[in-house]
Each structure stands twice: as C-alpha cells, then as structure tokens.
C-alpha positions in Angstrom: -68.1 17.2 50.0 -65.8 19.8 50.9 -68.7 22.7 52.1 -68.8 23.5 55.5 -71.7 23.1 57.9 -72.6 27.1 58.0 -71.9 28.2 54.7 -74.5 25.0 53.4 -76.8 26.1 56.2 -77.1 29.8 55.2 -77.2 28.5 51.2 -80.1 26.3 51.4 -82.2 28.7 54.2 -81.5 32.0 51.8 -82.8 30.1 48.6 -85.7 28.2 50.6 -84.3 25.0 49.4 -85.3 23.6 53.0 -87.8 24.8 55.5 -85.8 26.2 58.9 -87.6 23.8 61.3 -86.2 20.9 59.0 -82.9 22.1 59.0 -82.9 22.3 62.5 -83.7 18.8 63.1 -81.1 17.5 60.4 -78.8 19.4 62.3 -79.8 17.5 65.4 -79.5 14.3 63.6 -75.9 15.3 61.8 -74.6 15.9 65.6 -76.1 12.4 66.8 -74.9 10.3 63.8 -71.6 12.0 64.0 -72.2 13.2 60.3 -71.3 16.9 58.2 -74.9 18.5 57.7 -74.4 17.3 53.5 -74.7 14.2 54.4 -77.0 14.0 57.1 -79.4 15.8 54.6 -79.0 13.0 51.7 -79.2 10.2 54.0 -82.7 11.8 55.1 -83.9 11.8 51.8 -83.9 15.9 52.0 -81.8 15.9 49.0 -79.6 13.7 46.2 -76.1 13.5 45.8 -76.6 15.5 42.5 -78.4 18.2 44.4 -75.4 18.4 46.5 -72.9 18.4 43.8 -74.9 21.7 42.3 -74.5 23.6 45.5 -71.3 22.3 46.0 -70.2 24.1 42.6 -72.3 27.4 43.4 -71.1 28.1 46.5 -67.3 27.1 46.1 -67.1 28.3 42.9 -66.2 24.8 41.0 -68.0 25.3 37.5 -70.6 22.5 37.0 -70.4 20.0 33.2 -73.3 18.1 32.1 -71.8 15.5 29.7 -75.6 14.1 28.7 -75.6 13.6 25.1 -72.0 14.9 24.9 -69.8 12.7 22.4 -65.9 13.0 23.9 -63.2 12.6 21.5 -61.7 9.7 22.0 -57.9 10.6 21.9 -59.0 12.8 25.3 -61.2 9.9 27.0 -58.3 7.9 26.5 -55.8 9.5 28.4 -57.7 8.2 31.4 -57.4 4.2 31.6 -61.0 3.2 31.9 -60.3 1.3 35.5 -59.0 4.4 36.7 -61.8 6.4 35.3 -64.3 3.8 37.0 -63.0 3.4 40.4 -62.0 7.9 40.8 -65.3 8.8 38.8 -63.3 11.0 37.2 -63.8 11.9 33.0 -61.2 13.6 31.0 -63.7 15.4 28.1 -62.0 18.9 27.1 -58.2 19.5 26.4 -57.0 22.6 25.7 -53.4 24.3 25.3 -51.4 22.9 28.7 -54.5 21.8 30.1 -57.0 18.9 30.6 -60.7 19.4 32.0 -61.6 16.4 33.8 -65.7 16.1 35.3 -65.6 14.4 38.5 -68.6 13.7 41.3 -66.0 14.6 43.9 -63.3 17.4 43.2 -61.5 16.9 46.4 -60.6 13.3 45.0 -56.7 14.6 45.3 -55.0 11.0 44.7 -57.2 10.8 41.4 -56.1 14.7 40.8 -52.5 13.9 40.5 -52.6 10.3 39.0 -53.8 12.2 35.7 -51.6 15.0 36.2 -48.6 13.1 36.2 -49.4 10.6 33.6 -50.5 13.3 30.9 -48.0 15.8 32.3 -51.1 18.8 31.6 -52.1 21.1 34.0 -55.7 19.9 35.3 -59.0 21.6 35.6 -61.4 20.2 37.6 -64.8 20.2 37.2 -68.3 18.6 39.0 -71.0 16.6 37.2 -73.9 14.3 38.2 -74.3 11.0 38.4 -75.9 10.4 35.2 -73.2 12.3 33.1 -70.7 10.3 34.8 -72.3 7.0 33.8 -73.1 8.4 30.4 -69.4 8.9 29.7 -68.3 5.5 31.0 -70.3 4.0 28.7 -68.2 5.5 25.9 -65.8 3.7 26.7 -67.3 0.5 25.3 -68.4 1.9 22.3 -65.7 3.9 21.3 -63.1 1.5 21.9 -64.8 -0.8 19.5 -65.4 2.0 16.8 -61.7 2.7 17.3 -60.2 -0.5 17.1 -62.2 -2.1 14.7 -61.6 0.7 12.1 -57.7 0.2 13.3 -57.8 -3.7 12.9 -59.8 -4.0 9.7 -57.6 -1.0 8.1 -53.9 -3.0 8.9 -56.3 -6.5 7.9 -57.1 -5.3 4.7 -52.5 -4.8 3.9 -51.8 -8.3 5.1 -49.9 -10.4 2.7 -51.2 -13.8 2.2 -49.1 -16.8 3.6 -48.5 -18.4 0.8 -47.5 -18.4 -2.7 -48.9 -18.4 -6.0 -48.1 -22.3 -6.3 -50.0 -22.4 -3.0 -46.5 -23.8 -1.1 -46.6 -22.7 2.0 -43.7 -20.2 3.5 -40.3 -21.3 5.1 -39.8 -20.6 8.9 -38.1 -17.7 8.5 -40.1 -16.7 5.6 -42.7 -17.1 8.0 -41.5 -14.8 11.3 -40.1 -11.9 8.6 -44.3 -11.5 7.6 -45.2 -12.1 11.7 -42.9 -9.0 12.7 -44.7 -7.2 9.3 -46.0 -3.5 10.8 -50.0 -3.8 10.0 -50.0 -7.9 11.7 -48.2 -6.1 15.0 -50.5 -3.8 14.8 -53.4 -6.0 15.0 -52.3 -8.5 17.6 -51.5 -5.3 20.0 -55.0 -3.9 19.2 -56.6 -7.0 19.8 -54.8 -7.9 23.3 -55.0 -4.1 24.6 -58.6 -4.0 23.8 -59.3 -7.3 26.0 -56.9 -6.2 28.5 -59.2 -3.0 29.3 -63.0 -5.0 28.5 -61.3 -7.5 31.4 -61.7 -10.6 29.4 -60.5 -13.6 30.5 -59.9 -15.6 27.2 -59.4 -14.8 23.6 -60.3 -17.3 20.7 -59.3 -16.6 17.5 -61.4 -18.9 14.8 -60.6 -19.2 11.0 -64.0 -20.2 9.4 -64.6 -20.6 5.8 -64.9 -16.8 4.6 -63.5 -14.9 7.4 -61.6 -15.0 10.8 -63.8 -14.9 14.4 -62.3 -13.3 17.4 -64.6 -13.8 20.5 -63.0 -12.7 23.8 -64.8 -14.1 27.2 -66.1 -11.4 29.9 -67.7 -12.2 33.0 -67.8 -15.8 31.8 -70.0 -15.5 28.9 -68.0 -15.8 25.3 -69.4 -13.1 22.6 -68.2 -11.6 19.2 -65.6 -8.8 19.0 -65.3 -9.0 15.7 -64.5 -10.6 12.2 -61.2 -10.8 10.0 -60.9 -11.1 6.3 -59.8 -15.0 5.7 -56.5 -14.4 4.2 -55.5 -12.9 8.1 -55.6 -15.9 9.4 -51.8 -17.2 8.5 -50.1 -14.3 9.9 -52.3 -13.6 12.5 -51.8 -17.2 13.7 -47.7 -16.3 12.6 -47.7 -13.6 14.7 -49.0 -15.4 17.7 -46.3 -17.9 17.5 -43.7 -15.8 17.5 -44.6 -14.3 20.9 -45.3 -17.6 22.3 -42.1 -18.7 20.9 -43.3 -21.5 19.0 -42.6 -23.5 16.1 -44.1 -21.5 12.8 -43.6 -24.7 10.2 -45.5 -27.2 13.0 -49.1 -26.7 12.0 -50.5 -30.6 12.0 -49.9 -30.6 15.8 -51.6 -28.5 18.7 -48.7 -26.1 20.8 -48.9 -24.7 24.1 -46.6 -21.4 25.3 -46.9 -18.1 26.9 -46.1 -14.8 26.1 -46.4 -11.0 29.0 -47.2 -7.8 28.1 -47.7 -4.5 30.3 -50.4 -1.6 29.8 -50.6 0.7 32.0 -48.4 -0.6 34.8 -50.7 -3.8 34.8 -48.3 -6.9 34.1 -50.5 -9.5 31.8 -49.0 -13.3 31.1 -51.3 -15.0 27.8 -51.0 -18.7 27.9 -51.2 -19.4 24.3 -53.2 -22.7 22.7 -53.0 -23.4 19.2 -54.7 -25.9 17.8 -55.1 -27.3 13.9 -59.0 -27.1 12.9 -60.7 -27.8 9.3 -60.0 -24.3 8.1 -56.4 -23.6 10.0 -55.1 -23.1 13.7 -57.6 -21.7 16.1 -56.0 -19.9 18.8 -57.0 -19.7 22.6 -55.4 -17.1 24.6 -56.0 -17.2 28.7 -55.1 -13.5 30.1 -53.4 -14.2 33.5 -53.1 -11.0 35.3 -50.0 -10.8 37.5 -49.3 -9.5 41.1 -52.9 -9.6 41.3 -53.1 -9.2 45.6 -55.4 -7.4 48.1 -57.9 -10.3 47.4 -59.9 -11.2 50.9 -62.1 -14.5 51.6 -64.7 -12.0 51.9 -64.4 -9.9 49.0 -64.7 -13.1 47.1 -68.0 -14.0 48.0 -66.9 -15.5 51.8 -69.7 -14.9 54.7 -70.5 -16.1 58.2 -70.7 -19.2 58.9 -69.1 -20.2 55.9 -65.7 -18.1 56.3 -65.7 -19.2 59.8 -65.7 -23.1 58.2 -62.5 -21.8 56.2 -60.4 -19.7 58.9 -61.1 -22.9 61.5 -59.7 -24.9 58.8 -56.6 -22.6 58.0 -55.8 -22.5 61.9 -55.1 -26.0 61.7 -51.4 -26.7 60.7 -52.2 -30.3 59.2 -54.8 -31.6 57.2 -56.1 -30.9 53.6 -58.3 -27.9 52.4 -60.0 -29.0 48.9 -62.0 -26.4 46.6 -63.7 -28.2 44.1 -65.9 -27.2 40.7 -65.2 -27.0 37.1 -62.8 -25.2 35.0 -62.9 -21.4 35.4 -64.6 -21.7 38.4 -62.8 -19.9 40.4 -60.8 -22.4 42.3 -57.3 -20.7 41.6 -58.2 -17.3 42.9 -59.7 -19.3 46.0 -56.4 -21.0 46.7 -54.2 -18.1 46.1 -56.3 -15.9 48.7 -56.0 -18.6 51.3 -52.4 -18.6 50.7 -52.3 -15.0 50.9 -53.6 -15.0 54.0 -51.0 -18.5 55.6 -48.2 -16.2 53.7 -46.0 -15.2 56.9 -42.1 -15.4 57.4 -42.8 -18.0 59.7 -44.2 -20.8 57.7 -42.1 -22.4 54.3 -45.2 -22.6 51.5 -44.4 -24.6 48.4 -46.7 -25.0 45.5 -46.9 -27.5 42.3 -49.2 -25.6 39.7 -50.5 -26.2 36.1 -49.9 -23.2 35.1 -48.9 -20.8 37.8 -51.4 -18.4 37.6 -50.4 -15.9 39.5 -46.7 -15.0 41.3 -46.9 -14.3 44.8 -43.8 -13.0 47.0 -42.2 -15.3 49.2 -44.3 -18.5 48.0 -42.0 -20.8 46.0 -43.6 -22.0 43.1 -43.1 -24.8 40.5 -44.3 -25.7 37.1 -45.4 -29.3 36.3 -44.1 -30.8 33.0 -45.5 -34.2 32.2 -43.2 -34.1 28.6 -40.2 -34.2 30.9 -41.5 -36.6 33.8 -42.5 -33.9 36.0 -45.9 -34.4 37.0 -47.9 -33.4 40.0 -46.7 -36.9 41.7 -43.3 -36.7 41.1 -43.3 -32.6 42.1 -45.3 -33.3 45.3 -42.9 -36.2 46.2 -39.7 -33.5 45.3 -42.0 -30.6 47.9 -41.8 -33.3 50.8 -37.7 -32.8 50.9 -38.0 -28.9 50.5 -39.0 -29.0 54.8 -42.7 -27.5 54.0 -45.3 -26.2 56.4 -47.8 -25.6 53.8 -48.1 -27.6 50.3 -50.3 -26.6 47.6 -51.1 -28.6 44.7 -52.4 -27.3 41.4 -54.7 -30.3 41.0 -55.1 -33.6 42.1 -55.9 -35.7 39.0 -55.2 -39.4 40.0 -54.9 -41.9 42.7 -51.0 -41.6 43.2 -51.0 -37.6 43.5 -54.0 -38.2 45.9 -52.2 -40.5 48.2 -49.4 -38.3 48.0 -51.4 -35.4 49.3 -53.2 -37.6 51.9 -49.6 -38.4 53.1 -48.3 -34.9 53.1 -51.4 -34.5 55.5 -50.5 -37.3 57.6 -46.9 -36.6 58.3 -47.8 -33.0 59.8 -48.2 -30.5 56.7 -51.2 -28.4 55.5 -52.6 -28.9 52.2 -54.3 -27.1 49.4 -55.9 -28.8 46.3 -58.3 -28.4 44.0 -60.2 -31.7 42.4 -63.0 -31.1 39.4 -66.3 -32.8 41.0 -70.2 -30.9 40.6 -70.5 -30.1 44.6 -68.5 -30.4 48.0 -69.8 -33.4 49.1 -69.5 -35.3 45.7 -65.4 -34.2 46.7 -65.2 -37.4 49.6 -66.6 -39.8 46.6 -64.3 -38.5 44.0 -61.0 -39.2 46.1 -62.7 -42.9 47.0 -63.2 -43.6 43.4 -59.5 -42.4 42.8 -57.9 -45.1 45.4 -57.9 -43.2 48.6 -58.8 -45.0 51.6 -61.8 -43.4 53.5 -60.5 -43.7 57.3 -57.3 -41.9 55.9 -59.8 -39.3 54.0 -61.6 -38.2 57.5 -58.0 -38.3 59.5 -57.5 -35.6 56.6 -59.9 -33.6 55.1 -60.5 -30.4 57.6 -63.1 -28.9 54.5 -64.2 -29.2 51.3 -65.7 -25.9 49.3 -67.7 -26.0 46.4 -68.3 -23.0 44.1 -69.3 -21.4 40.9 -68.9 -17.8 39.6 -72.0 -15.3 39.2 -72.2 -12.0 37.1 -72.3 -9.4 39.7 -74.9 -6.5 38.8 -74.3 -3.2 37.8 -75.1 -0.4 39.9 -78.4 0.8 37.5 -79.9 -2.6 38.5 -83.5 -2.6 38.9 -85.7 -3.5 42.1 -88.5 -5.9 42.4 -90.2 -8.2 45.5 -90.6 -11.9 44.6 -94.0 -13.0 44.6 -95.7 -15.8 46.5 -95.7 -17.8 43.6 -92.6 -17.4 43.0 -91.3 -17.9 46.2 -93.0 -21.0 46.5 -91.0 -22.1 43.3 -88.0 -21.3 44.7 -88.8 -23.3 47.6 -89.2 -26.7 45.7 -84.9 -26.5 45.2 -83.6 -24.9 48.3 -84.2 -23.9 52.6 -85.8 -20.1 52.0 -86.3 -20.1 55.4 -82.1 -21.3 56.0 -81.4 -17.9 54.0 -83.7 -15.6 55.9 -81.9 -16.7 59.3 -78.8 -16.2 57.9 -79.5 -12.8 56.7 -80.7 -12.1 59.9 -78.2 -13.9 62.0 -75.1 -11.6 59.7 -77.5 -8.2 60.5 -78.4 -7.9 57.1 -81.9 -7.1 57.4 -84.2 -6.9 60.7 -85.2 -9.2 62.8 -88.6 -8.8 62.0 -88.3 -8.5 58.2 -90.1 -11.5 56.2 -89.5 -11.7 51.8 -92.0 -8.9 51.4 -89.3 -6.4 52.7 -86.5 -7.6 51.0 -85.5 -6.8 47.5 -84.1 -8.7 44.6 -82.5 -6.7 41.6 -83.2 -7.3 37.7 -80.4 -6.4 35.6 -81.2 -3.3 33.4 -79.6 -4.0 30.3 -78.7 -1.3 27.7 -78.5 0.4 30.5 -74.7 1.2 32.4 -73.4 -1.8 30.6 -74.8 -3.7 27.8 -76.2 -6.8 29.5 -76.7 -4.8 33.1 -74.1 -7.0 34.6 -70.1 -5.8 35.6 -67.7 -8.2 37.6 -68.3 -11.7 38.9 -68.3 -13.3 42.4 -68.1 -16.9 44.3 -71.3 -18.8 45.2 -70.2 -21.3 47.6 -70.7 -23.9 49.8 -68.0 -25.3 52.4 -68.3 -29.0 53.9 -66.9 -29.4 57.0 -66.1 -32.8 58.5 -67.8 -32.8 61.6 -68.0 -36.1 63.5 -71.4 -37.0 61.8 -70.0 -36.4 58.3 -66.4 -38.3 59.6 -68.7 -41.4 60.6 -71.1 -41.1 57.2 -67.7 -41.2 55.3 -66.5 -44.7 56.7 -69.7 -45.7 56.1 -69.3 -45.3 53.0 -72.3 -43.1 52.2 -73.3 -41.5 49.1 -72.4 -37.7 48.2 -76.8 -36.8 48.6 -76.5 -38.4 52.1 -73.7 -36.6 53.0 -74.9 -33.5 51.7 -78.4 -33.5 53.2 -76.3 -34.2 56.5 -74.2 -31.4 56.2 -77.7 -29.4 55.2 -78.9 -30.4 58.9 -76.1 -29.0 60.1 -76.1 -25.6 58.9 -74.4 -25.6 55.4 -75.9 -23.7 53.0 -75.5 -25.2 49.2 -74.4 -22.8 46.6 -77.7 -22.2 45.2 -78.8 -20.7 48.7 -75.5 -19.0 48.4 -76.5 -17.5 45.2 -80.3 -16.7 46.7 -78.4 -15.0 49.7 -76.2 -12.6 47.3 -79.1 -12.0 45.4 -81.2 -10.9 48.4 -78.0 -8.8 49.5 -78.2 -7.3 45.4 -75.1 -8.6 44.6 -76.6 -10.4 41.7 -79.6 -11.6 40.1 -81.7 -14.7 40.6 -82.1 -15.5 36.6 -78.4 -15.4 36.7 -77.3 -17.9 40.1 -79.9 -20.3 38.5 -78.2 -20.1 35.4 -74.7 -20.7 36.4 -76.3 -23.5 38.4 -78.1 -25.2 36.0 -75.3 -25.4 33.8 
C-alpha cells in the first residue's frame, strides 16, 4: 500500500475507525517488526486487506469498483491473458475511447501497469477492488471461455463437409489436406488447443463415438468433458490434426505418432500427437509440452528438509546414479529437468537420451531415441559414453541392457539420471534385480532413489477444519503421525509445543474459486537413500517392505506422510493425497 504512516494515522483517528491508545501500540509494534503502520494493523487483526484497500482509495484519491455480480464482456476480459490476470490480480472490466479500466487489489503493481499498456496499446485507468470482486471476476474466466468457444466450435462444426462421398469412398490424400486447411476446421482445432492452453491441461483426447465426437482435455490430472462434436466432424477434425503433425492422411488402419508447436501469448507449446484407429474412427491424444519452462526449484516442487537434503547430498556427488521412480504422469520428467537445472554449469558436459524431450534447456545437449531406426535408449547411452560426459541422463530405463549400461556409466566416473516405472522407492532396488543388474554393482551405484506422485494443490477459498480423534486414530493404522509432527516441528512449521488439535487441515470448497476447489498440483515424495544398512539389506537380497520399513527407521518419510505433511502445511487436502495414493 502506497499510504504513508501519518496521513493513515490522522485518517483512521478523525473517523474513529481505531481507538488512539490502540493506534499507539500498533505503532509500537509497526516500529519493532520493522513494518508500515497498514500492515502492522492487518497483521493485528485491527483491520482486513479490503478495509485497507477502501482507505487506500479515499485518501489517495484512487476510485474504488465492486465487480460482485458484475458480468464483463468478454472481448475486454480477454485482453488480459488469464495467467497474467491471476498472478498481477489485476481485471480489465470497462473500455472506453483510448482507454482501458483495469480493477486491481494493488494499484502500485507498475510491472502489471505497463504489461497491459503495451500489449493493448490503450491508455490505462486504474482502479481498486476487494478481494471478493477480484475472485468473482477470475471465475469468468472459466465460464465465459466455455460460452465463447463452444458457441465458436459448434457454429464452424455445424459447416463441415463430410469426408466422404455419396458412394461412401473415402477422399484422396490431397482431397483430404484441401478439406483439413478448410476455414471453419482451422477454426476449430485453434479454438480447441487455445482453450486448453489457458485451462493448463495437460492432454487432449479427441473421441468419435457412435452419434457424436468427445473432446475431454486433462487438468490437474483428472480427465473431464469439454465438450461434444456432431459425428460427421470427426474426419476432418482427425484431417486437420494430421496435417499439423505431418502425418499420413490415407493411413487410417495403423496408429501414428508426430508433433506439431504453437505460440499464444509468448508461451511456446509442442503437442505430441497420437492417433490411433478405434471402432468408430481415429481417436486422437494430444500431450501439451510447454517449452522453456525454467525457474523450477526442488522446493517449489514439493522438496523439504530432510528430504531435499537426501537429493542435494546426492547431486554433490560426481558419480553414481539418481533414480525417480512412479508411473506415467507422475511427475518424474519435471523432477529430472529441475535437478539438471540445478548441475547445469559451464563447467560440467550434460548429455541426455529422452522419449520425448520434454522440455529444451540451454546448454544441455539433448537426443531423441528412435527404436524404428535402431536408436534405442541402449544404443544412445552407448553413443553418450564417447561424447566425454560428466552428467548422463536417461529418459527411461526399460530393460536389462540400458540398465547395465547406466550402471556402467556410474562405474567409470559419470553422474546419472533415470527414471524406472515401479509403485515406491524401495520396490526401485527390486526392479533393476529383476531386470539383470547385479546387486553389489546396484549399492557401488545407486546414491538415491525418489518415489512420487502428484496431488491437486487447493485453492486459496479452501476451508478449515481439525481432524478428530477418531479420525486420527484412522490415519494412524497406515502411516507414523507422530514422524510428521516432528518434522513439522523440526522445519519450524508449527510450535514446539503444538499437538493435532492446533493444527489445521483444509477441505476444498468447491463451486467456490474454482469448480472442484482445487488449482495446480504438487510432488508427494519419498527419497531412499542407500545408507550402509540399506547397502547391506540389498546384497542380502531383501524384499522392497524390508527395505522400506528400514529406511522408515531411519528417518524416511513415505509419500503418504508426505502427502499428510502438505496437507497439515494446507497445501492440499487429505481426501485428495489418499486418493492419488490409493490409485
């Protein structure tokens, strides 16, 4: 807030907001804590934000919006991308001749000011609004961007031309890719991809069925309706596809794989592109692979304590092998790329053999397997070792040869990243056994192994509760309560003193900020480190429970506790860590 100390003072006193005793001790408190006299009196519970942000606009001057209730155009809401909207608070709900009104919670946001200045080239008014305005507006994001684009979608639909003709032959190629660059199908595809770039999905399926066409995109995991096609779309939707992808249009009794990049709004997307014949036609699965995707930390994806420690130990080490483990869309890639991020230095050569690659990263040479052409993990991995490497990473190791490879690699004085699909780090050990590899080469290796999982992370109108006894007790039959208190407590998270009564745990409040009360998604992990114990239970040839209940003893918390632990923290909720879990 940009009020100063006096002016607030002599505001609040002259319209008895505050008794003059009270503001006398904030003000002692504001000088001690090093805080303005604004925030001093929210963090003392003397006022709200909101109550702030009226005074704020009464004594500067700024006129105040509520925007409760308030339907905004969408042509005006739209000229501020959603993220931006989201991260800035700022709301762009009146535009007038050479001039945009945009409602923000904090006017002296001057970065966010001239973002929107120069990408709508209009001369900008601000003004302040509360919290629950600002919310209010976000939502109509959602909603109007599925009025908009469903009236768009289902208007071009309806002027598709069939693919096929009235002797029911179907089209030459070039028949075929003259109706795919047709204006209404173009139309459609861009709709369809812009819309899931801006909901942040991670996949689009597009299903023929036997009356009408299904697209479902995936958000925050969980796959959902975004809405239906007449039937005759399917064809030259499916056309159109194929002809970004650069695919063959005539090959429809065999599945295709290709690719395809877009940009919106200075974000660089890359589809990977499945097609696949089903009863009814091709069904299509895109993957959206957001590029140049950086700034990720270990600990702003779900990395604490003792468990980051685990990893950076492990990264310090300039040989051995660093495996994340869990199943597909897990996670594992972003894991990978944010270690790497962090070993990325102009000292070190890093080379990488990836199905896809993901992501580009500066200064990180990166291959593509291709098994049609003989090159596979193995043979890439074997090509790395001549390229003088410090660090290796390898997409996935999926048999016994690309496993003793990496185990090599290891061995003759490289650092190694993998991933490998097993249920839980210590199942990892028993996994590369069964594949061939040699368990006193395995604990000469393997510095860690991290399991994980992705939770919905809740939205910020989530709603407080205490666990009960019972339902602590409940808890208590699957995972170490008491492991999670002590580690709360041990990372200053709560008090020393504080037991489950004092601490918190969120429900998600659905219709509420977002439809299902959940936005993002974060890691629930659990990194096994081979101590001498585990090294010795290994050529022992123990199971993955023995091992695990081992590393347990020794500090490791499991991913469930993980999940318990973010949950306590309000990250996410309990319904949904058991959830991913139980799946």
């Amino acid at each position: 807030m940009r009020i100063q100390d006096e002016q607030l003072k002599r505001f609040v006193l002259d319209a008895g907001l505050i008794k003059k005793a009270d503001i006398t001790a904030v003000e002692k408190v504001a000088k001690d804590e090093r805080r303005t006299l604004a925030e001093a009196l929210i963090a003392h519970g003397h006022m709200t934000e909101d109550d702030m942000r009226r005074i704020e606009s009464y004594v500067l001057g700024i006129p105040f919006v509520s925007l409760k209730n308030i339907k905004i155009d969408f042509e005006v809401l739209s000229l501020i991308p959603e993220p931006v909207a989201r991260n800035h608070n700022i709301i762009a709900f009146k535009k007038g001749d050479g001039e945009l009104e945009v409602a923000m919670l904090d006017t002296a946001d001057l970065p966010a000011i001239d973002f929107v200045k120069k990408k709508v080239g209009l001369k900008i008014l601000s003004r302040l609004t509360d919290t629950d305005s600002m919310r209010s507006a976000l939502r109509q994001y959602q909603k109007t961007l599925k009025d908009e684009f469903g009236d768009i979608i289902m208007k071009d639909a309806s002027a598709l031309k069939v693919i096929a003709d009235e002797n029911g032959e179907e089209m030459s190629e070039s028949d075929l890719k003259k109706m795919a660059e047709d204006l209404p199908v173009v139309r459609i595809i861009d709709t369809l991809l812009r819309h899931a770039i801006i909901q942040g999905a991670s996949d689009i399926h597009i299903e023929p069925m036997e009356d009408d066409v299904v697209v479902r995109y995936r958000i925050d995991g969980m796959l959902s309706d975004a809405m239906k096609l007449p039937k005759h779309a399917s064809g030259t939707l499916v056309a159109r596809i194929k002809v970004l992808s650069n695919l063959k249009l005539d090959q429809k009794r065999l599945p295709q794989d290709g690719r395809f990049k877009m940009e919106m709004d200075g974000q660089k997307v890359a589809f990977r592109v499945s097609v696949l014949p089903v009863f009814y036609g091709e069904k299509i699965v895109m993957r959206l692979l957001r590029e140049n995707r950086s700034g990720f930390s270990l600990e702003g994806i779900g990395f604490h304590g003792s468990t980051l420690e685990r990893i950076h130990k492990a990264t310090r080490a300039t040989t051995g092998i660093i495996l994340v483990t869990g199943p597909t869309g897990s996670g594992k890639s972003t894991t990978l790329y944010t270690i790497l991020d962090l070993l990325n230095t102009p000292e070190v050569n890093i080379c990488t053999i990836e199905d896809p690659i993901e992501y580009q990263m500066p200064r990180i040479n990166q291959s593509q397997v291709k098994p049609e052409i003989g090159f596979t993990f193995a043979a890439g991995l074997r090509s790395l070792m001549r390229q003088d490497p410090d660090i290796i990473m390898v997409g996935e190791i999926r048999d016994e040869e690309t496993a003793s490879l990496a185990i090599n690699a290891a061995l003759t004085g490289h650092l190694v990243l993998a991933t490998v699909h097993t249920n839980s780090a210590a199942g990892t050990v028993a996994r590369l056994i069964d594949m061939g590899s040699e368990p006193f080469l395995l604990v000469s290796t393997l510095r860690v192994a991290i399991g994980q999982r992705l939770v919905r992370k809740l939205a910020d109108d989530k709603l407080p509760y205490i666990l009960t006894k019972a339902e602590r007790d409940d808890l208590a039959k699957h995972l170490d309560l008491d492991l999670i208190l002590k580690t709360l407590k041990e990372e200053n998270m709560i008090a020393d003193n504080a037991t489950w009564n004092d601490i918190p745990f969120y429900h998600p409040k659905e219709k509420g900020e977002t439809e299902d009360g959940y936005h993002g998604r974060m890691g629930i992990h659990e990194v096994l480190e081979m101590t001498p114990t585990i090294k010795s239970m290994v050529m022992a040839q123990k199971t993955g429970d023995e091992i695990e209940l081992q590393s347990r003893k020794e500090g490791m918390l499991t991913m469930i506790e993980d999940g318990i632990y973010k949950a306590a923290r309000g990250f996410t909720s309990i319904e949904e860590v058991l959830r991913v879990i139980n799946e």
